[in-house]
N, C-alpha and C positions, 0 to 999 in steps of 0.2 A: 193716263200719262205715265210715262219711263222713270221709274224712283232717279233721283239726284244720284244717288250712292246706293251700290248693292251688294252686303258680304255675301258671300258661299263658300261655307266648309272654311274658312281660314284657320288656320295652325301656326303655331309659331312657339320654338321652343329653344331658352336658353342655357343649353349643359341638360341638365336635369331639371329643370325647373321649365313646366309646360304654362307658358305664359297666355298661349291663346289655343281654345280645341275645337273644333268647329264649330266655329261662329258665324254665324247667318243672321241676317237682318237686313232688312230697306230702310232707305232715308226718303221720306217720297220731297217731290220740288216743291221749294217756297215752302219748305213749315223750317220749324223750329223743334228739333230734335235732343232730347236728353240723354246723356249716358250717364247711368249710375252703378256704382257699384262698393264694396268697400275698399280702400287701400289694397294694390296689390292684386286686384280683381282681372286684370289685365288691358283696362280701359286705355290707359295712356298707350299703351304697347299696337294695339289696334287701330289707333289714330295715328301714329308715328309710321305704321303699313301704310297708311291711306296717304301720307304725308310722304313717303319715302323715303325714309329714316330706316326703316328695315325694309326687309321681304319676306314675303310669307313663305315658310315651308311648304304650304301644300292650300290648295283653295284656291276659288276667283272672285276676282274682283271687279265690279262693272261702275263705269262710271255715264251718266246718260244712257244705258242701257248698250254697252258697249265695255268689251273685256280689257281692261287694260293692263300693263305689269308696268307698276310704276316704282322706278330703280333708285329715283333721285327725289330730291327738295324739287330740283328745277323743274326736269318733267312732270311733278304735280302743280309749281305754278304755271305752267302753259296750258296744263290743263284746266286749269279756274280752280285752282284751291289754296286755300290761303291757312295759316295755322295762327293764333295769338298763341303765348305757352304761358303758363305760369310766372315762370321767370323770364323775364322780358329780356328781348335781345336787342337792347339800344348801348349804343356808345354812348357814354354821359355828358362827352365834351364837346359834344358835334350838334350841327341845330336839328332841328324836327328835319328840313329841308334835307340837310347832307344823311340823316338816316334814312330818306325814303328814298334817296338814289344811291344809296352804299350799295353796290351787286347790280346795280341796272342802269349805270352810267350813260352808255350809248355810243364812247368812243372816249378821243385823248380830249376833247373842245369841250370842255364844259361849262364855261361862261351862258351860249345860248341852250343849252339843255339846262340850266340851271334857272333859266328864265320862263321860260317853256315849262316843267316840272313844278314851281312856286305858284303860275298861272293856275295850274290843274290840281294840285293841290286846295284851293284858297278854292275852288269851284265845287270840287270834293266836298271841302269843309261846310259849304252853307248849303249843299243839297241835303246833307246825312246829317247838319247839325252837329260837327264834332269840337266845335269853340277849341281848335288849335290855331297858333301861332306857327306859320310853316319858319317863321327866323328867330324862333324861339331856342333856346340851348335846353336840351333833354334836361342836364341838374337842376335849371332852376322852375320847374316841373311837378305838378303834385304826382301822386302814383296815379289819380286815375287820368289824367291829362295823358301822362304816360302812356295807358293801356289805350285810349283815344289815336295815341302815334302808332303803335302796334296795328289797330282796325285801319289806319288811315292808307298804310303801307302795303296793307291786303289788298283793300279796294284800288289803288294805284296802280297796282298790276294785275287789275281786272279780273279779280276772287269773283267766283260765283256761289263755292261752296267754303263757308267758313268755319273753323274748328275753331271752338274758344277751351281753354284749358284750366278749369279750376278761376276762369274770370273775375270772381268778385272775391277770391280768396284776402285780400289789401286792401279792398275797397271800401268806405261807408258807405251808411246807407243812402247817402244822395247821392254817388258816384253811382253805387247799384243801381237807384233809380233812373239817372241819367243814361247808362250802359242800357237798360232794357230799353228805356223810348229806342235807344240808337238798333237795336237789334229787330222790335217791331216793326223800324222803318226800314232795316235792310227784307223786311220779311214781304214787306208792302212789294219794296222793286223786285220781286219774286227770284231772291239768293235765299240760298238755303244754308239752315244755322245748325252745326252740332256744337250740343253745349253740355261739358264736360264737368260734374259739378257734385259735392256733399250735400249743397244744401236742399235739403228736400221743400223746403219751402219754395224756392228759387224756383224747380223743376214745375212745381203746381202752379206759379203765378205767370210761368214764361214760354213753358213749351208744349206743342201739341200732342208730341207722343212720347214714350219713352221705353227706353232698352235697358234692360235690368241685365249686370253680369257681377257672375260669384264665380272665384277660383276656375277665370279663365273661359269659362260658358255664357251663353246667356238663357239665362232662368226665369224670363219673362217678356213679353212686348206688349205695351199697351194702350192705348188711350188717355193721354191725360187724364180728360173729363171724366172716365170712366176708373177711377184709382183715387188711392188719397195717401199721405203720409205715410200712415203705418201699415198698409197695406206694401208700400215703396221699399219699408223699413224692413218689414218682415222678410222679403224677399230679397234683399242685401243682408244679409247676414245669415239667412237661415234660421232663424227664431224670434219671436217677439221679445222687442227692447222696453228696457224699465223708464215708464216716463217719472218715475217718481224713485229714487235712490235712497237707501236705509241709510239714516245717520243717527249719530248717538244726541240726547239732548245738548243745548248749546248751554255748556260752563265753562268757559274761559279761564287759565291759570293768572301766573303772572305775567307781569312785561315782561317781552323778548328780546323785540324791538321800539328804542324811540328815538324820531326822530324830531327835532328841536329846531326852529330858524335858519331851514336848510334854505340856500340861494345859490343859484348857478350863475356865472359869465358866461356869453363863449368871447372868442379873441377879438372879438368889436365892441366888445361890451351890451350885447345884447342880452337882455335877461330870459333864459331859459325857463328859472323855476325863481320864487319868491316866495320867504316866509311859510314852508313847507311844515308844518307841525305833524304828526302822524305816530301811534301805537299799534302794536300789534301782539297780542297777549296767545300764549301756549293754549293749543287747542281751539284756536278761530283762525277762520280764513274770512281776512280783509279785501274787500273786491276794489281795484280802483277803474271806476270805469269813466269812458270822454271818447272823444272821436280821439283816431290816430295823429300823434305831433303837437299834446298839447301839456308833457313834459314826463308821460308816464315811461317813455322808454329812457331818457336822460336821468330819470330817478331811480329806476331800475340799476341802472350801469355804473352810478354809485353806491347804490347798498350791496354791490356784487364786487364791488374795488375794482371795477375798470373806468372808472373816471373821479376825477377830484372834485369836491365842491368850494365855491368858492367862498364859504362860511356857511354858520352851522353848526351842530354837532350832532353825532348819530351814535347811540348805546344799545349794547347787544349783552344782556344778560347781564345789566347793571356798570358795563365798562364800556367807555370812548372807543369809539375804535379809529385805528392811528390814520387819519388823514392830516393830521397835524404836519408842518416843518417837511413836507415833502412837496418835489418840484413834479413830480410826477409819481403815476399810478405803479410803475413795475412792481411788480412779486406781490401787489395784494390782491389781486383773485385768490393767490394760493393760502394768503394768510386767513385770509375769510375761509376760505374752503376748511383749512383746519379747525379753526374756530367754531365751527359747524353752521356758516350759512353755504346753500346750497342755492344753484341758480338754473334753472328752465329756461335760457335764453329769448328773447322773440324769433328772433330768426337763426334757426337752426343750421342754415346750411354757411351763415358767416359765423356766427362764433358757438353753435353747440355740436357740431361734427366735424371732421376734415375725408372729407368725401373720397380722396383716393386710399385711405387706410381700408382695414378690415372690420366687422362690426363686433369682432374682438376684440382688436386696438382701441376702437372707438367708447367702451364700457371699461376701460379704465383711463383715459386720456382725463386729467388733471388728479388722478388719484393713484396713479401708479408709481407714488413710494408706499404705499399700503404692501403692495404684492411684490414683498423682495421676498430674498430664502432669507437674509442677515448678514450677508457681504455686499449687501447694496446691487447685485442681479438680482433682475425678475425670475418672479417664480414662473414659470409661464403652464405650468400642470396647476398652478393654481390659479393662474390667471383664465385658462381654458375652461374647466370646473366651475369658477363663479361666471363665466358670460354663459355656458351651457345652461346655468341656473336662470339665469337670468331672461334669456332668449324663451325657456318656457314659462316663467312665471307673468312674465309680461306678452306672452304672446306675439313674439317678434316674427315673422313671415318673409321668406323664407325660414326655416330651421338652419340656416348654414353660418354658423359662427367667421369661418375665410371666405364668403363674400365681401367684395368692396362695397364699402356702406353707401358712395350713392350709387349704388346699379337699385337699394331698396324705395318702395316708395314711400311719398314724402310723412304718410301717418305713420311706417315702422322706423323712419329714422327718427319721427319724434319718440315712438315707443323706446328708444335706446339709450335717447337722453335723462327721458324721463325716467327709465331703469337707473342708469346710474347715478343720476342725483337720488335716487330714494335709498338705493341700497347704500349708500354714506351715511344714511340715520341723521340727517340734517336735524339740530336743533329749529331754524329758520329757513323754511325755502320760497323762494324766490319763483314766480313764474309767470314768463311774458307770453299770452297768446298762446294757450295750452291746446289748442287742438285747430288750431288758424291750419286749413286744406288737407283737413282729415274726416276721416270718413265716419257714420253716426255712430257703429260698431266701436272703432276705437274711441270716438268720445266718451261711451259710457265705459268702456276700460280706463282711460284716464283720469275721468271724473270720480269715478269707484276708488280708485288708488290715492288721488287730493285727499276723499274722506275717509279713507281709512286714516291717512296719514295724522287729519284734523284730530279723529276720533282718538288716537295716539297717543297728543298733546302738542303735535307740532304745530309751531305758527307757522301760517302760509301767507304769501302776500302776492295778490293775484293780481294779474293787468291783462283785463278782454276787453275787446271793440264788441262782443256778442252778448246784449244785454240778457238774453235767454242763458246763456252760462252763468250769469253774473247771479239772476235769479235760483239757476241751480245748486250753486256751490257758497254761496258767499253768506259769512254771521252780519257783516256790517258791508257797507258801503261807500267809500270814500267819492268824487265827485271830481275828476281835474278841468281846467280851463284856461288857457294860454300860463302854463306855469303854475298854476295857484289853486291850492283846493279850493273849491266851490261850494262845498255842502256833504254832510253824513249822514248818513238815512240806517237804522237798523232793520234789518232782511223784510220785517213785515211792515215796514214802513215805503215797500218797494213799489213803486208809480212811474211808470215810464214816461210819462207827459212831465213830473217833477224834474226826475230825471234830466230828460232832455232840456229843460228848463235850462238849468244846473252844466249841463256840455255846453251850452250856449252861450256860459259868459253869466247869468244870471246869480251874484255869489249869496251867501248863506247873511242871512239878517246879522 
């Protein structure tokens, strides 16, 4: 049988920076195909080829055993291929319906294409199982319903070869589990799946074969069956990864942080969080772990002063900090930030980067009154100097300081973040989903730098959906569940069945 998809020799190179070098590989029809690699590998770059987001330099490309040069998005979907990204391309205010006809309308008459398209939709939905609402409004939408709109809009324009991109990066684990039945069954109707993924556990429970690429090559092809994690592991990176991280014994200083009767509103009076009690002592890292949405990012975005609580009180080094008598949050990010808490945002590319800057800009963005001469101009030879420092010490990829920071991918923009909250020397730092669509190489860079930092004496106050992180990294463990801690468990008290217990609503005796 004609592989689905076939590289040859593809190249692709931006400036100086050789993002793809002859890469060859088959996707053979109806399996389920893996692509790994670490951040920056040039995985996404080579599906954006296939997708027609770029062109290759140089190589062919066959698709059903047949060369194609595919120039556009459009010409790959007429060809039967369909892309999910990462970052999802839904309009918020529009239903499931009006996204899966945005660009495929069919003329100016849309009333009976609109009846017609609901029809085939809702036939879609109970073939493949994807439990959407085609008159549903995307916001009111979980993420994975969401990424279900995304598959739904593939298959509508009659995808036969699917790319999923970093897919379960948002997702829990039921959503995950949900997303794989739905990919087994598109695998049954004999479409063919590339799945684009860090999680190496993911690649061994889901796909038949898999394509290994480092710095632009590919440096392996294999057999699922025949391969295992660290074999995966060693071969993305280039050396064996530490499954066990040196840290210093666990002595905790004083409080850093407490927090006391914290409650949230939002403007309907719906309670966010409730009775919120919580310490975090110099030299431990608190892990708060829960499924996503069940108040750890709205607590976050208060101890970081981008949002106000609606009572409470929250002490940082023995002193209130000023939420009091204010109608609104302005200028305390920056007050905390002096203060010395430090913040790892959740999501990086809305409030820990601004993506058309430089990843020069980007390593002093919220600290750049640090880097004046003393007339209040930047220094900018010292501002160069410390990202140059920076960029090697964290192993940022490219080495190019005047790149725009999103052309990098999404593990070195957290590497940039994560550089510049450290290099602040935070008393308390802050971090939501410290390695959420990054790759296993930069996790054990991130994770390596959280303990140094512990080891230090800094308090860390950590928020992962990834109980394997939480296991890693974490002195204690906190528990949330619609608003309300649930339970504290100390590290060797760690039981994933309690755990989950405890996510579920189950509170603490």
């Amino acid at each position: 049988m004609q592989p689905a998809v076939e590289f040859r020799n593809i190249s692709k190179a931006f400036g100086p920076v050789q993002a793809n070098a002859d890469v060859s590989f088959s996707i053979a029809k109806g399996s389920i195909h893996g692509v790994i690699g670490e951040n920056g590998a040039g995985k996404s770059t080579l599906m954006s080829i296939l997708y027609g987001y770029y062109n290759a330099d140089s190589g062919q490309l066959l698709i059903d055993g047949q060369e194609r040069t595919i120039r556009t998005s459009q010409e790959a979907i007429a060809l039967g291929i369909g892309m999910v990204h990462q970052h999802f391309m839904l309009v918020e205010n529009m239903t499931v319906l009006d996204n899966v006809m945005l660009g495929a309308e069919g003329g100016f008459k849309l009333a009976g294409q609109r009846a017609q398209t609901e029809a085939k939709l809702r036939e879609i939905c109970e073939r493949y199982r994807l439990d959407v609402d085609p008159l549903a409004t995307i916001s009111d939408l979980s993420v994975g319903a969401q990424q279900r709109v995304e598959i739904l809009k593939q298959i509508y324009r009659s995808a036969n070869i699917l790319i999923l991109d970093e897919p379960t990066a948002v997702l829990t684990a039921q959503e995950t589990a949900s997303l794989f039945e739905i990919l087994r069954l598109f695998k049954e109707q004999g479409k063919t799946i590339i799945l684009i993924t860090h999680k190496l556990q993911e690649i061994m429970d889901i796909t038949d074969q898999v394509t290994v690429m480092r710095a632009g090559r590919v440096v392996g092809a294999v057999a699922t069956a025949d391969t295992s994690r660290e074999q995966l592991a060693g071969m993305m990176v280039g050396r064996p990864i530490q499954s066990e991280l040196p840290r210093a014994p666990y002595n905790p200083g004083a409080a850093v942080l407490q927090v006391s009767g914290l409650q949230l509103e939002d403007k309907n009076k719906v309670r966010l969080l409730a009775d919120i009690d919580l310490t975090v002592r110099a030299g431990e890292i608190v892990a708060i772990a829960g499924v996503s949405g069940n108040g750890q990012s709205e607590l976050m975005e208060i101890l970081s002063g981008m949002r106000l609580p609606s009572s409470g009180r929250v002490d940082f080094l023995g002193k209130e900090l000023p939420f009091d008598g204010r109608s609104n949050a302005d200028g305390l990010p920056a007050t905390f930030r002096n203060l010395g808490i430090g913040h790892v945002p959740e999501d990086r590319l809305r409030d820990g980067v601004i993506k058309d800057f430089s990843v020069m800009h980007n390593t002093v963005f919220g600290y750049h009154d640090r880097v004046t001469n003393g007339w209040g101009l930047f220094n900018f030879d010292a501002i160069a100097k410390r990202c140059a420092h920076l960029i090697e010490a964290f192993d940022v990829r490219p080495k190019n300081a005047d790149m725009r920071i999103g052309l990098l991918s999404g593990g070195n923009q957290q590497k940039v973040v994560i550089a510049r909250e450290v290099s602040a020397q935070p008393k308390l730092l802050l971090v939501g989903q410290p390695t959420r669509g990054v790759d296993i190489g930069t996790i054990e860079s991130i994770h390596t730098q959280l303990l140094r930092l512990r080891d230090e004496g800094v308090a860390i106050l950590l928020v992962s959906v990834e109980l394997e992180e939480v296991r890693a990294l974490a002195d204690r463990i906190v528990v949330m569940s619609g608003g309300r801690i649930t339970g504290e468990l100390q590290i060797d008290e760690f039981d994933t069945t309690r755990i989950g217990l405890l996510m579920g609503g189950m509170h603490k005796s």
